[in-house]
N, C-alpha and C positions, 0 to 999 in steps of 0.2 A: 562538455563533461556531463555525464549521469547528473540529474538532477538529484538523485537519495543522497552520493556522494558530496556533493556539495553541502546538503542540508547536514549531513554528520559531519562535515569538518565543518561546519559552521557553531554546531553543539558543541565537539569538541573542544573549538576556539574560545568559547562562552566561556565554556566551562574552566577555565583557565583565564580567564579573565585577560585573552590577545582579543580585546574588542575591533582594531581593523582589522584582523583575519577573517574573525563572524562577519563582521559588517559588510567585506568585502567577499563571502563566500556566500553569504544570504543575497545579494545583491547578484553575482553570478547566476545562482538557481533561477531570482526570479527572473530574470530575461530569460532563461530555457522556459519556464514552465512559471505563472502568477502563484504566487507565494500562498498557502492558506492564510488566514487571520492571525494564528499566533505567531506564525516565523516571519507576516506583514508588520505587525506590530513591534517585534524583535528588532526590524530593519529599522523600525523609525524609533524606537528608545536607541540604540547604536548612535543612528547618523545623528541621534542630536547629541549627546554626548563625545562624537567627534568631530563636531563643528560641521558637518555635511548639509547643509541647508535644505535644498535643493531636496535631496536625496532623504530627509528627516521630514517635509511637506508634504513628497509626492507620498511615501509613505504610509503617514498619518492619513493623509485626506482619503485615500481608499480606502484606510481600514474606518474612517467614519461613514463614508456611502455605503459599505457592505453590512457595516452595524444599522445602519439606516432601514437599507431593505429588507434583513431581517428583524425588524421591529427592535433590537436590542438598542432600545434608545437608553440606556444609564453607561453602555462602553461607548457611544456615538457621542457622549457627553462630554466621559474621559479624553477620548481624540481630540475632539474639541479644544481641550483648555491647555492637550500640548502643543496644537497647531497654535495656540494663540503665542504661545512661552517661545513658537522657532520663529513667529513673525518680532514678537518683542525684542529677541535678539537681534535681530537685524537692522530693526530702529522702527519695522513698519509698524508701526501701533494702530494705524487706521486697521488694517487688517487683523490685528490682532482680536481688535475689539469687533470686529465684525463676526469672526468664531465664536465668540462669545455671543453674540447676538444672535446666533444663526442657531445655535445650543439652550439659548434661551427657548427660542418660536417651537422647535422639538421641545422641548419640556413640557410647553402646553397641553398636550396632548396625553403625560403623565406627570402630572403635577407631584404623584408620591413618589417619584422616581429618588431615590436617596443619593443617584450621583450628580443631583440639582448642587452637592456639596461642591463642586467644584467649580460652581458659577458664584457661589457664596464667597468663595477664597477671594475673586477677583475684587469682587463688591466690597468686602473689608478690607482690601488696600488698599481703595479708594477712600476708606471712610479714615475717624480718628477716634482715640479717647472710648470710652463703654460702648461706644455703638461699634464701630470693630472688632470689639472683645464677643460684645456676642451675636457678630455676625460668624463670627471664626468659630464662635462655640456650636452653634447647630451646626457648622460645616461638621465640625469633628463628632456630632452626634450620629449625626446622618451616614458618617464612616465607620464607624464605630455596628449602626445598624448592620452596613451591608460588609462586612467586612476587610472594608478597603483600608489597608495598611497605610498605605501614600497619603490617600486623603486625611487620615488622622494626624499623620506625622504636620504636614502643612497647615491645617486647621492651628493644632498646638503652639507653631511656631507662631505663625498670625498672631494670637492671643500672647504668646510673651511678648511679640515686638511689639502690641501696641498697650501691654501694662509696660514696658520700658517708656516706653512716648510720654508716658502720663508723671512718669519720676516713680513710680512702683518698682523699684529698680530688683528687690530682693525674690518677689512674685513672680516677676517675666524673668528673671532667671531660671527660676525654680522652674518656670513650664517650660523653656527652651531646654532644660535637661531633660527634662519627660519626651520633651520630643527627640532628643536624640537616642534614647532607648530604645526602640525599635531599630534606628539607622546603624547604630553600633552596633546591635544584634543582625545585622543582614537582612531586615523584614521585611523591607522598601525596596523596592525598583532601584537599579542603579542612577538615571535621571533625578531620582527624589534625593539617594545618599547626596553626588555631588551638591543639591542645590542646598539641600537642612547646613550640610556641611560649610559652606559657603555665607550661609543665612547666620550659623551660630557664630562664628567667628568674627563675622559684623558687628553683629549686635555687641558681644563682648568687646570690640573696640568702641562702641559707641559711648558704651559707659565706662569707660576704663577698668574693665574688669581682666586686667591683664594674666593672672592665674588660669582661669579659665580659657583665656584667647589663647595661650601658652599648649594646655593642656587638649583642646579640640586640634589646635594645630599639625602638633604631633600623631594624632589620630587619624586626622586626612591626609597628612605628611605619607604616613604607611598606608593607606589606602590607594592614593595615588602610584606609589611607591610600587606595590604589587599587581599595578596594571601598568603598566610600561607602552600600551599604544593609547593613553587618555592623553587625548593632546587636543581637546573640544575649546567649548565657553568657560567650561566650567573649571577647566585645567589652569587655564590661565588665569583664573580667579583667584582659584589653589595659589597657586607661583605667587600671586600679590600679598596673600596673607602668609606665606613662609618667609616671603622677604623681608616683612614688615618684623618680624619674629627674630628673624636672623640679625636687624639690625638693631632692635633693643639689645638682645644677648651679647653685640658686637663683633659680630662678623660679618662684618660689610664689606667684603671684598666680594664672598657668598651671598649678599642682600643684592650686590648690584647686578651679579648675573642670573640668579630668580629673576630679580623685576625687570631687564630683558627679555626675557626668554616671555617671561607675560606680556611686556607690548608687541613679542611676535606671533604671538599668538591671538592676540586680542586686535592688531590691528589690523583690521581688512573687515570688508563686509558683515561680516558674523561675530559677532562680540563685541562691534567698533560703542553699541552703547556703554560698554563698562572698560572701554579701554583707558578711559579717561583714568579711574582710578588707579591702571599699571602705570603709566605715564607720570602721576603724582607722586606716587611712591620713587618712580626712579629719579623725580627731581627733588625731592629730600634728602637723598642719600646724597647725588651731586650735590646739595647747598651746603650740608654738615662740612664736606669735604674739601671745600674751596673752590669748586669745579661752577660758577660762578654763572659762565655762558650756555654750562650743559643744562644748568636748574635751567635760566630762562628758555632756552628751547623746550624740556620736558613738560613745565608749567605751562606754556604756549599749548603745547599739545593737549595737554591733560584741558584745557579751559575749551579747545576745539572740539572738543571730542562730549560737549557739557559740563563735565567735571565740575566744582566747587574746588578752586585752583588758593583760596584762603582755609588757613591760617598761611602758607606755606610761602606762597608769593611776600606778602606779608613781609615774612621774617629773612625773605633773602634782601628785600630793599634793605630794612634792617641792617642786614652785615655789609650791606654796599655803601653805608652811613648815612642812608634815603630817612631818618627815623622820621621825617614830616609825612614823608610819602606812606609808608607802613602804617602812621599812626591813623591818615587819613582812610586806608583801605580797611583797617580794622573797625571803627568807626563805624563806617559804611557797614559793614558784613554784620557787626552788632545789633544795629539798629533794623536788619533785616529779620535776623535768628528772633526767635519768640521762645522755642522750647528749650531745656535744662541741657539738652544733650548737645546741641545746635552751639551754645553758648558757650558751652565745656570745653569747646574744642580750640573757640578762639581767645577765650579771657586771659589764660598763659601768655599768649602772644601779644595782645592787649597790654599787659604788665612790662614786659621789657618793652615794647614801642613806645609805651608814654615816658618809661625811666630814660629810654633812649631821646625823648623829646623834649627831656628836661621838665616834665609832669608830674609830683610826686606824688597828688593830691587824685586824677586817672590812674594811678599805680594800686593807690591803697583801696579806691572805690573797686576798679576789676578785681582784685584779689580779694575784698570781700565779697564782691558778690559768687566770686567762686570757692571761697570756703562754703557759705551757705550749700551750693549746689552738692558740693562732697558733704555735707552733711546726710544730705537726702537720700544720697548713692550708695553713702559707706562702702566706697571701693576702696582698697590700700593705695594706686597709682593714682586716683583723683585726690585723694588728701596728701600723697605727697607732692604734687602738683599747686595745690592751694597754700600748703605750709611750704613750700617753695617760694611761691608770689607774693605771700605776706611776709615773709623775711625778706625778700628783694628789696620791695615797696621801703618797709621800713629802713633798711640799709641805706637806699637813696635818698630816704629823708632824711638821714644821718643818723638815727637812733639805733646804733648796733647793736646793744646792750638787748634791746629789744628784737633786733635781728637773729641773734644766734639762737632762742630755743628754738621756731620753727625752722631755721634753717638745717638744725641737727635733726628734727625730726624727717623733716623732709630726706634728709642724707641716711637717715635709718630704712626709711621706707624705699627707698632704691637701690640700699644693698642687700635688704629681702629680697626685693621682685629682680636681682641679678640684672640693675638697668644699667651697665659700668657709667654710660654716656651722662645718664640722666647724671647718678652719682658724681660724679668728674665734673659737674657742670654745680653742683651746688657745692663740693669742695671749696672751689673759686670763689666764690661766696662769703663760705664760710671766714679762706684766707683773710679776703678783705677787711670783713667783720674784725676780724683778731689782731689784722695790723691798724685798722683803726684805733681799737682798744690800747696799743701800745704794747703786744702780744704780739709781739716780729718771730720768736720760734715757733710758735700754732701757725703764726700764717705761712713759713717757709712751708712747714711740714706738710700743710694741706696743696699749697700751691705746687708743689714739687707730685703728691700724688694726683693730682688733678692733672699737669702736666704729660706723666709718665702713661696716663691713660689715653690722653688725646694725638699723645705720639703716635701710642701705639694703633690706633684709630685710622689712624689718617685726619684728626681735624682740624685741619689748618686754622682754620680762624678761629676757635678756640684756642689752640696753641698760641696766637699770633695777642690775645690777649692775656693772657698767662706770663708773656714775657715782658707785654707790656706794664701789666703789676707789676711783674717781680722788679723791676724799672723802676717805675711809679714816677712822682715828681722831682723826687730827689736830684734826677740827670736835668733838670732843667735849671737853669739860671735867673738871677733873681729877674731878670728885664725878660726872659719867657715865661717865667710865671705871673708878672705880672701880664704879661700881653693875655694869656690863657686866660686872666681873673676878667678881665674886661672883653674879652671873646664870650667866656660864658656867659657874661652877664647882656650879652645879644650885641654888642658894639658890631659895627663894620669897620674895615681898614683906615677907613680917613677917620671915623673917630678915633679909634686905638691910636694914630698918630698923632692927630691933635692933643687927645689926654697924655700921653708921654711925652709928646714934642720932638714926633721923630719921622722918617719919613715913607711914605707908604709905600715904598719900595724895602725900606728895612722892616718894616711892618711885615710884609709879606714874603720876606725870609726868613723871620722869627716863627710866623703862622708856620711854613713847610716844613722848619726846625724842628718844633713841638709835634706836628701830627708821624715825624717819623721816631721820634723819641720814646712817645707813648703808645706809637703802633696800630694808628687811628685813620682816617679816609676820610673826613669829612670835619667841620666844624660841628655841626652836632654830635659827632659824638665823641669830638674832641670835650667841649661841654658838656657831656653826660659825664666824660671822666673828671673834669674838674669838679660837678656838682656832688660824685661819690664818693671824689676826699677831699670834699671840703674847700677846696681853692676855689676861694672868693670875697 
């Protein structure tokens, strides 16, 4: 076919945002006929926004040798640091950094070159703390100089995400807005929109700024939306953060096939370094829901793939009635984390694994140390997270009385952020608190709406505790409550029968009694429940 032809259904394609039509008509031409520089350059923003590798390489690397031999060393620069982003995606980092190094040795030769900014980017996400801030600031001076849209937007971002890093939480918010201004007005390259896009919506899950994660979501939701062939790296990133959306809102039936559709897109060669994160996601939703073996496979994967497989693993041992094991890996994961944000993700999980391990004293420590941290953040979802765990903590330690105001705060701030699940989950809570108190209609009423959400959910093992309240000890007999008092209190079978004088065969038909009574899998967390009402 005519080569003009090609190149105008290739614009037209553009123009319209059917990126494999472009991609795949720019590609046609240039086998007739080598592409000039802007429609070479077109092929390789394309292929790397549709996962083409290959095809996003060969691309880029001509249009840096062309910019080369025409002396245009600040666009040979720019090529550069997207060949490094198509080798990053694929895991090859040696290579990546070697564009980078090869961009560097060209630099030398114009040291005032202002697209030196985009050697800077790479440099401050290697770095931390003020020297990343203003390694990312002359990037975006230096874009700002030459007019380069992209590089400002990316500079910007650099500099919020590392005043978030430092606990500057309300600052690097403010600059990751600024950087989305241009992205939301159209000013940036479409490679840059995906990746700011991608980049904000992180960060706002970092720090629980769930408003904002809500509100970018929706914004890339319709962007992706109006490109219907974006099915790249970046796409499937997209998919991870809509499903993560979908399933706060609660619709997880929609959360589970988003975070599909992103491990099929994310797994294979190209994207496999962030696949890890689709993988995570889809085995969350499995654990919420009872789907038990699917979590462990998805966590498996997600942990193959590098991922950071905690809090989440964690909390499945948790419902498997592992609390030794959970409490152990959280521990572990703790003692690694150093920074606010690192920490934030797992102390929640921390709080029920010690309550679950019969720890009151770990319960109350995690929860304050993660009030403190929502102090810092003043995100709504961190503090209701924190007045979550210090209501838990102290409910475990039997002080209800003390339990119930953060635990209503907490159930305030989850019917703002429209979190049903969160909500639903401190109900339960609350129930308890009130049947504690001697408050049996609060605690129906709340267990009953706590229920009617989890139903509708799908979450089993939430449900599957709900009923075991509303149960409670009552169903147990005075010779299983006793066994249960001396279970918690760490007995093994042959003690419990020697202290009763009975035999460890009826021992451990009392034991199997009780854990189906109460709706329980394990001795510990059979004794979490006896230590949360008091039987002992």
């Amino acid at each position: 076919m005519d080569t003009r032809v090609l190149l105008e259904r290739a614009g037209a394609a553009y123009d319209r945002r059917a990126w494999a039509d472009a991609c795949d008509s720019l590609a046609a031409a240039d086998r007739e006929t080598p592409l000039a520089l802007p429609d070479l350059e077109r092929l390789g923003e394309l292929a790397l926004l549709l996962g083409r590798p290959e095809e996003a390489a060969d691309a880029f690397r001509r249009c840096y040798e062309q910019h080369v031999h025409a002396g245009a060393i600040g666009r040979a620069v720019r090529c550069a640091f997207w060949l490094r982003e198509v080798c990053a995606f694929q895991g090859e980092f040696s290579r990546a950094q070697g564009w980078m190094a090869r961009a560097a040795r060209l630099l030398a030769h114009d040291p005032g070159c202002a697209q030196r900014g985009y050697l800077l980017i790479g440099e401050a996400e290697r770095q931390t703390g003020d020297a990343a801030f203003a390694t990312a600031a002359e990037a975006v001076e230096l874009g700002n100089r030459c007019g380069d849209r992209d590089l400002v937007a990316i500079g910007v971002q650099v500099q919020g995400r590392a005043r978030l890093a430092q606990g500057r939480v309300e600052e690097g918010l403010a600059l990751l807005d600024e950087a989305m201004l241009d992205i939301s007005a159209g000013a940036c390259s479409s490679q840059v929109t995906g990746w700011m896009y991608c980049s904000m919506i992180a960060a706002c899950r970092d720090v629980h700024e769930l408003g904002r994660a809500r509100e970018w979501t929706a914004a890339v939701n319709a962007w992706c939306d109006a490109s219907p062939q974006f099915t790249g790296a970046y796409s499937g990133i997209c998919r991870v953060h809509r499903s993560e959306l979908l399933q706060l809102v609660g619709e997880w039936p929609d959360a589970v096939r988003e975070a599909r559709t992103a491990c099929a897109r994310l797994d294979h060669r190209y994207g496999h370094v962030v696949a890890g994160m689709a993988y995570y996601q889809l085995a969350e939703i499995h654990r919420l829901r009872g789907e038990f073996a699917d979590a462990e496979r998805s966590y498996r994967r997600a942990g193959e793939s590098g991922w950071d497989i905690q809090p989440g693993l964690a909390l499945l041992r948790l419902a498997q009635g592992r609390a030794d094991a959970a409490d152990a890996s959280l521990r572990r994961a703790l003692a690694e984390a150093e920074d606010d944000i690192s920490r934030s993700r797992l102390l929640p999980a921390q709080v029920e694994a010690a309550i679950g391990n019969g720890d009151p004293g770990c319960a109350r420590a995690a929860a304050a140390e993660l009030t403190a941290i929502a102090g810092r953040f003043h995100t709504p979802a961190l503090r209701a997270l924190a007045s979550g765990a210090t209501g838990a903590a102290l409910l475990a330690a039997g002080d209800e009385s003390a339990a119930l105001p953060p635990l209503r705060t907490a159930l305030r701030l989850w019917c703002e952020l429209d979190a049903p699940y969160e909500a639903a989950r401190t109900r339960c809570l609350v129930g308890l608190a009130c049947r504690a108190l001697g408050d049996e209609d609060a605690a129906e009423v709340e267990l009953d709406a706590a229920a009617e959400v989890f139903t509708r959910l799908g979450a089993e093992p939430d449900l599957a505790r709900v009923r075991g309240a509303r149960r409670g000890a009552s169903l147990l007999s005075p010779r299983e409550t006793e066994v249960l008092r001396l279970l918690a209190a760490g007995a093994t079978n042959r003690g419990i029968a020697r202290e009763l004088v009975l035999s460890e065969k009826t021992v451990a038909r009392h034991v199997s009694n009780i854990f189906a009574k109460l709706g329980v899998g394990s001795r510990t967390a059979a004794a979490a429940y006896a230590f949360q009402h008091r039987i002992g």
